[in-house]
N, C-alpha and C positions, 0 to 999 in steps of 0.2 A: 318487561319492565327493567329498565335498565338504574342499574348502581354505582355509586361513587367511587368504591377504595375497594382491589384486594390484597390482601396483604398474606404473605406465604414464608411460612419459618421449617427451615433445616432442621435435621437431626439435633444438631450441635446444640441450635438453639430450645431444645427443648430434651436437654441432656437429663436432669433433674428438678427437684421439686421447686428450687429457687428457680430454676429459669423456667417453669410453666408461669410462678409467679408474675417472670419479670415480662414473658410474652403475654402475660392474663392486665399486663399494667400498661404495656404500649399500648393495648389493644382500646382499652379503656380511655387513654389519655389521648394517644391518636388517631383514632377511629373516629368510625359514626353507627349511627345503630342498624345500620342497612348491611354493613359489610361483610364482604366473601371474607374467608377465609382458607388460607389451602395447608394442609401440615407433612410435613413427613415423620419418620417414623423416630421413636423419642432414641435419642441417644446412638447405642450401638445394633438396635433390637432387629432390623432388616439384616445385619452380617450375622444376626445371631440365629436366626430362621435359615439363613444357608446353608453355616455351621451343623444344625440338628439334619438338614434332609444329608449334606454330607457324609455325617454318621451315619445315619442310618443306610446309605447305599455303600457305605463297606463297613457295612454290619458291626459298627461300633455298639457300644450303648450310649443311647440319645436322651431317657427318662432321665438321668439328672440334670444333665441341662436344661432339658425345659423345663424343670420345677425352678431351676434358678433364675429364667426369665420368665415365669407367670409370675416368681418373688420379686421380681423389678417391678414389673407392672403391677401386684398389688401394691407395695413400699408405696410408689407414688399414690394409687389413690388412697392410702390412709391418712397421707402427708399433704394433702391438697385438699380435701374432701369432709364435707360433715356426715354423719352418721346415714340419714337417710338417703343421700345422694354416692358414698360410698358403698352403703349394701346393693344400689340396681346395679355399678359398674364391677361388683363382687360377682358378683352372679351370672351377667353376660360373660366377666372373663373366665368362671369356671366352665359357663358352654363352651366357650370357646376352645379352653384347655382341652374337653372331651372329644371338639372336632378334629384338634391337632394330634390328640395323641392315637385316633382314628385316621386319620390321611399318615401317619408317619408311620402305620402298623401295616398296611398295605403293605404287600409283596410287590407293586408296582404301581407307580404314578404318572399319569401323563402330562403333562405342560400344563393344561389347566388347574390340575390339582397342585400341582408344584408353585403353578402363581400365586393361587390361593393360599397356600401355606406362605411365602414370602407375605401377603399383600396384611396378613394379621396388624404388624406393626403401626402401619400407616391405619386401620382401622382404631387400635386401640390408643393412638394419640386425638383422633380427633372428636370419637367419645369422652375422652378424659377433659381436652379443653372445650368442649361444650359445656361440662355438666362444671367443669370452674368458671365460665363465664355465667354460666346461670346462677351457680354461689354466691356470684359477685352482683346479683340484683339483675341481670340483664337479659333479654328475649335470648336464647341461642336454642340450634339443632345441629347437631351431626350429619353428612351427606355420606354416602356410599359413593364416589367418582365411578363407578359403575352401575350404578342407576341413570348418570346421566351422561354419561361420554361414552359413545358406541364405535368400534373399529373394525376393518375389514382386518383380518391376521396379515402376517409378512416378518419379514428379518425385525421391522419394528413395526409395530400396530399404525394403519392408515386413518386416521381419523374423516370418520364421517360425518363434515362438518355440519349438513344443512339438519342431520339428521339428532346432530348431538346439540346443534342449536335452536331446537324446540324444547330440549329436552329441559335444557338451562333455562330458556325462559319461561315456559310452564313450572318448574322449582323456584323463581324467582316468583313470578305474579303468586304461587301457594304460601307464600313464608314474606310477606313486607313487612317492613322497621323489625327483622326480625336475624342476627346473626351466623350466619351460617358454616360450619366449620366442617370444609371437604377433604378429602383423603386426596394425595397426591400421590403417583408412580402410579397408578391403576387404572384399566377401564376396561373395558368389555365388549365381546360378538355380539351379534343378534340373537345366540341364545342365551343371552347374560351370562356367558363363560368369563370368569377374570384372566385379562389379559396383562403383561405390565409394560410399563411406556420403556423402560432402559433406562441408562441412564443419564440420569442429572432428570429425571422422568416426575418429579416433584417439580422441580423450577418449569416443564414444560407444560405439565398441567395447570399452574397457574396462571399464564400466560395465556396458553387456549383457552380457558374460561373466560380470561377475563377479556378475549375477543367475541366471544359465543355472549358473553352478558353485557356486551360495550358498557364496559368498564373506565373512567377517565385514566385511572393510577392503577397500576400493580406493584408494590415496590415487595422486593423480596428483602426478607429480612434472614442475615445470616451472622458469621461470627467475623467480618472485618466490615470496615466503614464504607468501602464501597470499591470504586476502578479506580486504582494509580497507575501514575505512568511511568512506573517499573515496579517488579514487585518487592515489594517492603522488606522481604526475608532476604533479597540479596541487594539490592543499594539503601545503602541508608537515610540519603537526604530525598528519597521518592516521596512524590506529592498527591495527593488525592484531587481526582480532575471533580469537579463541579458537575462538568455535563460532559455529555457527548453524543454526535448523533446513531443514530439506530444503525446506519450502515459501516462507522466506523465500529460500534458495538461489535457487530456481526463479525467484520475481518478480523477482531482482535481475538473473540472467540473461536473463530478458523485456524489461526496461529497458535492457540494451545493456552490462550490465557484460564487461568484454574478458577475466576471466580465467575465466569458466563462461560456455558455451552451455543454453541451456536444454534444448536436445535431451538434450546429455549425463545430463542429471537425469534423464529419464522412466523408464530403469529401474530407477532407484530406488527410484521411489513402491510401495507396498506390498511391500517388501522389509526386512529388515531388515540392509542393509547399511548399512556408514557410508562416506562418503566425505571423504579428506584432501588437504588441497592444502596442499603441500611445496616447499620451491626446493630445486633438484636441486643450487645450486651453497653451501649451508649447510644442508647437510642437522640440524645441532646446532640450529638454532635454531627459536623456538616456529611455528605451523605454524593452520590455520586447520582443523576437526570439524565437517562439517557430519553430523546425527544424522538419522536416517529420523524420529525421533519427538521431540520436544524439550515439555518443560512449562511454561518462559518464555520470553521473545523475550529475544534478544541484542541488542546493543546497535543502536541505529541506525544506516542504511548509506546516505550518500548518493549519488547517480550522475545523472552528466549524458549527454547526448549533442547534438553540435554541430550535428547536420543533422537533422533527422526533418520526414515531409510529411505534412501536416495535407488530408484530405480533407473539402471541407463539402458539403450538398448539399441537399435538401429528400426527404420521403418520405413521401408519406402512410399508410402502413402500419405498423405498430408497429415500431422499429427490434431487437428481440432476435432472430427468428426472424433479419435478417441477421448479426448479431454471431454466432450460433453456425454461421453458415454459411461466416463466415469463422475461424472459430475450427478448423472441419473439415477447412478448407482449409490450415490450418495457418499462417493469417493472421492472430492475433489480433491486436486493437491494443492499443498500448500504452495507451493512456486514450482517453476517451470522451466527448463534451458531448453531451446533449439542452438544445437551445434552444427557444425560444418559439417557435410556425407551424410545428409539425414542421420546424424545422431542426438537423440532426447535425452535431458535428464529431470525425473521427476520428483519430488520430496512430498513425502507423506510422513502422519505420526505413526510412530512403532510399530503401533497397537491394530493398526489398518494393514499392515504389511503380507498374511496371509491371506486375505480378501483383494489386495490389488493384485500380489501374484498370480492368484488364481484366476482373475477379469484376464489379465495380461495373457498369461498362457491362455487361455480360451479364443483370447481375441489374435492369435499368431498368424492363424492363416490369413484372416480378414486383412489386418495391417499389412502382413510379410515383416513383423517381428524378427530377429535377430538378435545376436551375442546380448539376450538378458541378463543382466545382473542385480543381484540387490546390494549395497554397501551400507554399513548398519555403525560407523563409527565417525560419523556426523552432530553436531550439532546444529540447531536454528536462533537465528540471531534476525529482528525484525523489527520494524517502526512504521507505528501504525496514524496516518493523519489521513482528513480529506486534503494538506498541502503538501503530500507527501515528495511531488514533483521539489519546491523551496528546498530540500532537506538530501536531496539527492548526493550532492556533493561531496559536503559534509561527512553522509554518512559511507560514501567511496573510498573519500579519503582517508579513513580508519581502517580500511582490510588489508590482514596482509597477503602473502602470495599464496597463502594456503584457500582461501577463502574464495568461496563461489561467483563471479559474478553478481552484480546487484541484479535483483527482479524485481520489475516492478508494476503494479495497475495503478488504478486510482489512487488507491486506500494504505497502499502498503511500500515499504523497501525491505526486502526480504535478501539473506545471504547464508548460506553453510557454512560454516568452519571448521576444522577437526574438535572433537569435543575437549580438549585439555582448552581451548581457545574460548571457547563460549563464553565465559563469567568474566573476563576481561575486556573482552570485545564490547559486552552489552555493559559494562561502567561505562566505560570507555562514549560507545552511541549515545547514553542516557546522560552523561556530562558532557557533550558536544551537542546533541540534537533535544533531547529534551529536559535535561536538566535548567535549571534556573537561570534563565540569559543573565549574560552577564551583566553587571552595571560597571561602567565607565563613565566617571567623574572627571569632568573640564573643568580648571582654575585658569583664569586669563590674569594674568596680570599686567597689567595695562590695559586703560579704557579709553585710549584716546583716536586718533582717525586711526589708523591701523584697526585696534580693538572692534572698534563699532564697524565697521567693513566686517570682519571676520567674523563676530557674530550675525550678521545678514545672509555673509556667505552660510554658515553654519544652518540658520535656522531654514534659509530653502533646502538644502540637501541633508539636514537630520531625518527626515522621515528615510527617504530612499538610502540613507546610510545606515540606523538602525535595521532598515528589513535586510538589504545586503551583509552587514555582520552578523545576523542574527544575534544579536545585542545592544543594550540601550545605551546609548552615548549621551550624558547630559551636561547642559554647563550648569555649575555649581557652585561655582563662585564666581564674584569682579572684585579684583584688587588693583588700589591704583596706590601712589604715593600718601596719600592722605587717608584714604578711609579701606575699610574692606567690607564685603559682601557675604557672606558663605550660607548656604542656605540648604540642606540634605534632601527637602521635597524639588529639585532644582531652581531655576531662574527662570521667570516668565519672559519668556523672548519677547513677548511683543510689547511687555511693559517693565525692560530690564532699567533703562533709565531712570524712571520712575523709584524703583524697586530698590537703586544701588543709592539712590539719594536720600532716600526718606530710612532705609533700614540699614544701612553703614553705619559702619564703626571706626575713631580710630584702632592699631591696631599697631603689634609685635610681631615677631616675627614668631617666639614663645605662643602668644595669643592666637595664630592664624594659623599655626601645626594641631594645636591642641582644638584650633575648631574641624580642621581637617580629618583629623582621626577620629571623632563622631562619627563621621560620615557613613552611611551604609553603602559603602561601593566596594567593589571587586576592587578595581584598579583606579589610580588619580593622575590627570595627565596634566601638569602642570604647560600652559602653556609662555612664556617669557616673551611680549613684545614692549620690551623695554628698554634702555641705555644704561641701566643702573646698574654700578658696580657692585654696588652694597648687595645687590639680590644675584648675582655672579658670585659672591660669596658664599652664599647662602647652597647653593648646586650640594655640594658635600651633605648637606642633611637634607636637603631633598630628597636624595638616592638613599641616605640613611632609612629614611622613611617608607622605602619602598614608592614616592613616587615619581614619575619618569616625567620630562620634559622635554616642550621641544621650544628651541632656541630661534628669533627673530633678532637678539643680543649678540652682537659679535666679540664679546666682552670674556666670555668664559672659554670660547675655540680659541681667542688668542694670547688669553693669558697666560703667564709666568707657566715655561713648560714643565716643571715638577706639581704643580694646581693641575694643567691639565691633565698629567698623566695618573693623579691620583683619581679625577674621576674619571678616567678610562679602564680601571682597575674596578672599581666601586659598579663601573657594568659588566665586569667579568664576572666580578662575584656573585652578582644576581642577575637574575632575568631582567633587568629591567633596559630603559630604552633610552634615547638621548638623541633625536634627531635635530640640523639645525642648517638644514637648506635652506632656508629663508634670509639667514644671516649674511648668504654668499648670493648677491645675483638677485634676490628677490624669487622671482618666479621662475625662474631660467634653471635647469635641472641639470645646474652645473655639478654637484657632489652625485648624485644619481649615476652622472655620465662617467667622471672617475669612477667612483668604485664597479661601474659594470665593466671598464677595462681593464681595471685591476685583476677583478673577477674569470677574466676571460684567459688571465694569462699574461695580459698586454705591460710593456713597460713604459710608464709616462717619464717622459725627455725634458718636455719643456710646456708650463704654462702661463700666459700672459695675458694680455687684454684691458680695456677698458672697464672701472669695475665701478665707475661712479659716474652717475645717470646727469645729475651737475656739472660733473666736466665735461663729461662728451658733451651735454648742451652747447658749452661756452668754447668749447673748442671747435665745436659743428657751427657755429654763429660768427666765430672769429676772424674775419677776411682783412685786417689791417686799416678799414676804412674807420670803423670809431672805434675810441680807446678800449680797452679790452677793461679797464675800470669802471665805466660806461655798463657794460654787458655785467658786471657783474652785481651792479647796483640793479638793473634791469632783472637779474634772475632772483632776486631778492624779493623785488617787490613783487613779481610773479609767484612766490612762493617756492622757487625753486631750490633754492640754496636754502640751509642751515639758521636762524635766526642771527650767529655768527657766522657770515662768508668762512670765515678762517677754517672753521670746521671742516670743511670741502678742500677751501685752497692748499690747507697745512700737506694733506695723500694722505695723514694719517688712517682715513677711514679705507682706502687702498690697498693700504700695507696690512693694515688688520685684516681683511679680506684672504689675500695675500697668501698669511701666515695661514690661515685657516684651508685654505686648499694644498698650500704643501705637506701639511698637519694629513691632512686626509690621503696621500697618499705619500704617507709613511714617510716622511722628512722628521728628525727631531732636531726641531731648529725653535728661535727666542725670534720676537720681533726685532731687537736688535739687529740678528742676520740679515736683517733686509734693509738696503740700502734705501735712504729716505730723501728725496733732492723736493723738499716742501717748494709752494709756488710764493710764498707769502718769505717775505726777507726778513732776518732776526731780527733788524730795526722796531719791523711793525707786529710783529709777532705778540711783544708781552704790552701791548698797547689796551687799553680799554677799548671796547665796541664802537665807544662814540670816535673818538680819537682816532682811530684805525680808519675808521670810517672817513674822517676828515682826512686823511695821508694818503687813500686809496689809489689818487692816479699814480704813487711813485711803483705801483707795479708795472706802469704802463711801455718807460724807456724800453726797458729789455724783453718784455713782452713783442713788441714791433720788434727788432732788432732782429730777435730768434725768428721772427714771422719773413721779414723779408730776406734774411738769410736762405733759409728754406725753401722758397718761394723760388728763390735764383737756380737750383737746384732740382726744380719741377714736383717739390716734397712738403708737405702741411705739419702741422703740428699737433700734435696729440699728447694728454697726462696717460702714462701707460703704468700697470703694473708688469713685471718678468721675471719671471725664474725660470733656471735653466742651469744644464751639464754644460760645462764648457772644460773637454779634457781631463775630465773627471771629478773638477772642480763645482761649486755649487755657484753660483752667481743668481742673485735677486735684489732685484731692484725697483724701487716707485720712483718714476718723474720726466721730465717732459722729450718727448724721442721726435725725429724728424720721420717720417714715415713717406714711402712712396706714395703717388694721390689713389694709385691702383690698391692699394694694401687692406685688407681685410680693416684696419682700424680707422681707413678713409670711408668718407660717404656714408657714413650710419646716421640713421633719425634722430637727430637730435633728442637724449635723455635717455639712450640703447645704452644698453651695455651689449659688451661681445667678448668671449672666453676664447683662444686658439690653442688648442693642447697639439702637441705633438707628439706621437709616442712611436714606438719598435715597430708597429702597426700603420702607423698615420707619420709617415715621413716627409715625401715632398709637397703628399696635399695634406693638408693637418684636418683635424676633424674643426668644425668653428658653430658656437653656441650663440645668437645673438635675439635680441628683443628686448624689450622694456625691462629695465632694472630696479627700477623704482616705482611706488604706486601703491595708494590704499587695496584695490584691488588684487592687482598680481601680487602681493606680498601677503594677503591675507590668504590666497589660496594657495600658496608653497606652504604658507603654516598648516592650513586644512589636509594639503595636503601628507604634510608630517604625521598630522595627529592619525590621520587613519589609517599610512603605514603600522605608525603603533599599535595600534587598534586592530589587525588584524593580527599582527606577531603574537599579538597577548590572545589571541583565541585560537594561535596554530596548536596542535596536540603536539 
């Protein structure tokens, strides 16, 4: 006849009279009238049964202390008990008193007698919360776990399941809607000798029960809330997992986690029971599921241990036939090395360390074992997932040279450290692999073609970027000139439109810090694709504020060099970030490319090139046959140019450029320094749009003029940017240069940009950058690509 719930309370949990209470009150409030129960023994009373046969086998005296633990055990039942239900349990425990001070007067005791004197405790807790649950109005009996769990003897008792599970269900079918409260740690030969399970021998009894009585739940109830994924007394911000599956249970408790024995799990496995771990002393709060069968991994769990001894050895025979032999033995290790020259290393807890030795030496000849050792000044550092593989990296990347090798199965990354190492290391994994990913907060500022590209780009590759960082990147706000957005549960990408229209604000720049700092994120990346100066101002309290941006604005790299150089100052002083490849080239990984020559050692000579995707059009388009005014009316209405031409024709966006690649490798120079030959004549310059527009052909005379000039020459025309050493001199310059037809700035796809560095390294053939410079697309993913540089800096340790 099978039952719904067992439920199984520790020592801890049933230390005194208030916590029989409070185990007499879950039982009642979350129970059912059918249910197992399993106890162990109240408070400290099983160390205190060891303690008396102690004495007595180096001839201490033992009589007072056991009068002070019958005094424990009566106390409670006078304090739990009414009269008539307190004198049967008076009574039994003076039998009992007589039996014990009879087995402890013995001149010798054998095993079973020595159990039986241990197994008292667990007896006399589960008499006691019977005869309270029957106080308390309700059907209950006391079980003897040796009336119904039978074992063949060994190092630990073998349970004889088919025989111990008649024995359960026959006690169950005699006792329906009827409570039952078993003793845990005990069980018995087939001549009903008390044998005891070892330990953690309470949590494994109730487990084997409650596969013997298929049981749905067994949830142990003890004195913490349940499995964190680190332990609480040494990281502070450790979180309590929900769930987790039965076989990462298992590994964790192979690893030496202190609140599952890995014994207690085995009968579990092909069962479908679940098992709960509850603290007995907040029973209301959430509680940790481990499931027989689970379809994703829970979150990651990490555990140390201070001591563990590392056996090395030599072998010339293949090392697995001994791995399952100690595995039989019920010695597996906790990880493994195969070294180079058949050399093994194997890691076990402490506590195993006499018992491997002794396999080991026995097994010398079999293997051909050699230079044994044990090293005992170790500790274990471990992370336990079914994605353990995801986590690998990660958790590599935190060892240092003391540190073992990563081991790894399914379930597990396991490594040794010298023991001064341990409690660092496992912050350290638990705040990198399983502490609380990060959140990383996206503000766009600017929502227009760029923007809306960017976010497309973003919303395909957010998934595969959060699982890659192991962290959540979300956008969070849309600011534009007019209204703002900011939202802390993030922005629905597929209905951000929507979302920035109907729930916008206007908006300050006071207003839009102060909505920012709400925010629940780790870090905020602002991102700038915009022209605005007024928000290029702004940069200084951005960085104030701790958050980092990255720049599509070429407003801020090339402003007034005491502004720039104070926020280059402002990322010295913090970690934070400030990328702004987008600003140069678009997508063309033109600052990547200096700084990795820089990087290398290399000294950059000379940089120039075509840096505006409009001119090279107009100058790739411009053969002499229609007016070159023509063409640029033409790239207008194509959308190519600037809503004002002049924009393009003045270089200024060139020289901005420019300035910002000499800026990057290390020039302190003003835009000024750079020589500026504008295509647009002062005449027409301070003219209106419209106006400008009407006067347009007079760029045309000298436009031809410079064209067939050149032409005579076998040489085309190109707007160029250039900087360069000339004798030690600095020379930079924007504006129109005759160029061989062969010349890296000849023949590009019309709207390419193309970068020529020279440097100490790249002399007579220079290194050359070229492709699309322009573009909702390429320029969205230089920014993407920005953002997740940062994004990764911010999660390096």
């Amino acid at each position: 006849m099978a039952r719904g719930h067992l439920h199984k309370f520790g020592g801890s949990s049933l230390a005194d009279a208030d916590c029989y209470r409070r185990v007499a009150h879950i039982l009642l409030t979350h129970g059912h009238s059918d249910d197992l129960i399993v106890v162990s023994a109240a408070g400290k009373s099983t160390n205190f049964l060891y303690k008396l046969l102690n004495l007595r086998e180096t001839g201490q005296l033992w009589q007072e202390e056991l009068q002070v633990l019958i005094g424990y055990q009566q106390t409670l039942i006078e304090q739990l008990l009414s009269n008539e239900q307190a004198r049967d349990l008076r009574e039994r425990l003076s039998t009992d008193k007589s039996q014990l001070i009879s087995l402890l007067s013995l001149e010798q005791r054998n095993e079973y007698q020595i159990s039986h004197v241990v197994s008292f405790g667990e007896r006399w807790s589960a008499r006691l919360m019977a005869a309270l649950l029957r106080e308390s109005g309700v059907a209950s009996s006391h079980v003897d776990a040796c009336s119904i769990l039978v074992a063949d003897e060994g190092a630990v008792p073998n349970i004889r399941v088919e025989e111990s599970r008649a024995k359960v269900q026959a006690l169950l079918a005699a006792h329906p809607n009827e409570r039952l409260v078993i003793t845990g740690f005990i069980c018995a030969n087939s001549q009903g000798e008390t044998l005891l399970l070892g330990r953690n021998g309470s949590d494994f009894s109730a487990t084997l029960i409650a596969s013997l009585a298929d049981i749905d739940r067994v949830t142990i109830w003890t004195d913490v809330e349940g499995v964190f994924n680190a332990d609480p007394n040494k990281i502070n911000d450790a979180k309590l997992l929900k769930s987790m599956s039965l076989a990462e249970a298992d590994r964790l408790a192979r690893l030496g986690s202190p609140v599952l024995h890995s014994r207690t799990l085995q009968p579990l496995f092909n069962t479908e029971v679940s098992l709960a771990v509850r603290s007995s002393y907040a029973s209301h709060t959430d509680f940790t599921l481990i499931a027989p069968h689970s379809s994703s991994a829970s979150a990651p769990v990490v555990t140390s241990l201070n001591e563990v001894v590392l056996f090395s050895f030599k072998a010339a025979a293949a090392i697995e036939p001994l791995l399952t032999l100690l595995t039989e033995a019920g010695l597996t290790p906790l990880a493994y090395w195969s070294l180079a020259q058949h050399k093994y290393e194997l890691a076990f807890t402490l506590e195993r360390q006499k018992q491997v030795q002794s396999l080991l030496v026995s097994q010398t000849a079999e293997f051909s074992i050699t230079q044994l050792q044990a090293q005992c000044d170790l500790g274990l550092v471990a992370l336990v997932s079914a994605d353990a593989e995801l986590y690998r990296k990660s958790f590599a990347r935190l060892l240092s040279r003391d540190a073992k090798p990563v081991y790894q199965d399914g379930l597990s990354l396991v490594t040794l450290v010298p023991q001064g190492q341990v409690s660092l290391l496992t912050q350290k994994i638990h705040r990198r692999c399983a502490g609380p990913r990060m959140r990383i907060g996206v503000l766009l500022l600017g929502v227009g073609n760029i923007g809306e590209a960017w976010i497309d780009l973003f919303k395909r590759a957010r998934f595969g970027l959060n699982k890659d960082l192991e962290a959540t990147v979300e956008l969070v706000g849309l600011v534009s000139s007019k209204k703002a957005f900011v939202d802390n549960a993030g922005v629905n990408l597929d209905h951000w439109q929507q979302q920035y229209e109907q729930q916008g604000t206007e908006w300050t720049y006071d207003s839009l810090f102060d909505q920012l700092e709400q925010l629940s994120c780790d870090e905020i990346v602002a991102l700038d694709i915009s022209a605005s100066a007024t928000l290029t101002l702004q940069y200084p309290q951005l960085f104030a504020k701790g958050i980092h941006v990255v720049s599509a604005n070429k407003l801020a790299g090339s402003g007034p060099l005491p502004f720039y150089r104070e926020l280059k100052q402002q990322l010295c002083n913090r970690r934070l970030f400030w990328r702004y490849n987008a600003s140069c080239g678009a997508g063309l990984p033109i600052q990547h490319a200096l700084n990795d020559l820089r990087n290398s050692g290399d000294t950059i000579e000379a940089v120039g090139g075509i840096f505006s995707g409009t001119l090279c059009w107009l100058f790739e388009n411009y053969d002499g046959n229609k007016p070159f005014s023509q063409l640029v009316l033409e790239a207008k209405e194509l959308g190519i140019t600037e809503p004002d031409p002049r924009d393009d024709l003045s270089g200024r966006d060139m020289q901005r450029k420019l300035l910002i690649l000499a800026r990057e490798i290390g020039l302190a120079i003003e835009l000024e320094d750079i020589t500026l030959n504008s295509l647009v004549p002062e005449a027409l310059a301070k003219l209106t749009l419209a106006d400008f527009l009407k006067r347009i052909a007079e760029l045309d005379t000298d436009m031809l003029q410079q064209f067939m000039a050149a032409a005579e020459q076998n040489k085309v025309l190109r707007y160029v940017a250039a900087l360069d050493k000339v004798s030690g001199k600095l020379k930079a310059e924007v504006g129109i240069q005759w160029v061989d037809s062969n010349h890296p700035y000849a023949n590009l796809t019309p709207g390419d940009n193309v970068f020529v560095i020279r440097s100490a390294f790249y002399q007579g053939n220079p290194l050359i950058i070229r492709g699309p410079g322009a573009g909702r697309e390429v320029t969205a993913a230089a920014i993407q690509s920005d953002l997740v540089h940062i994004c990764r800096d911010l999660l390096q340790e």
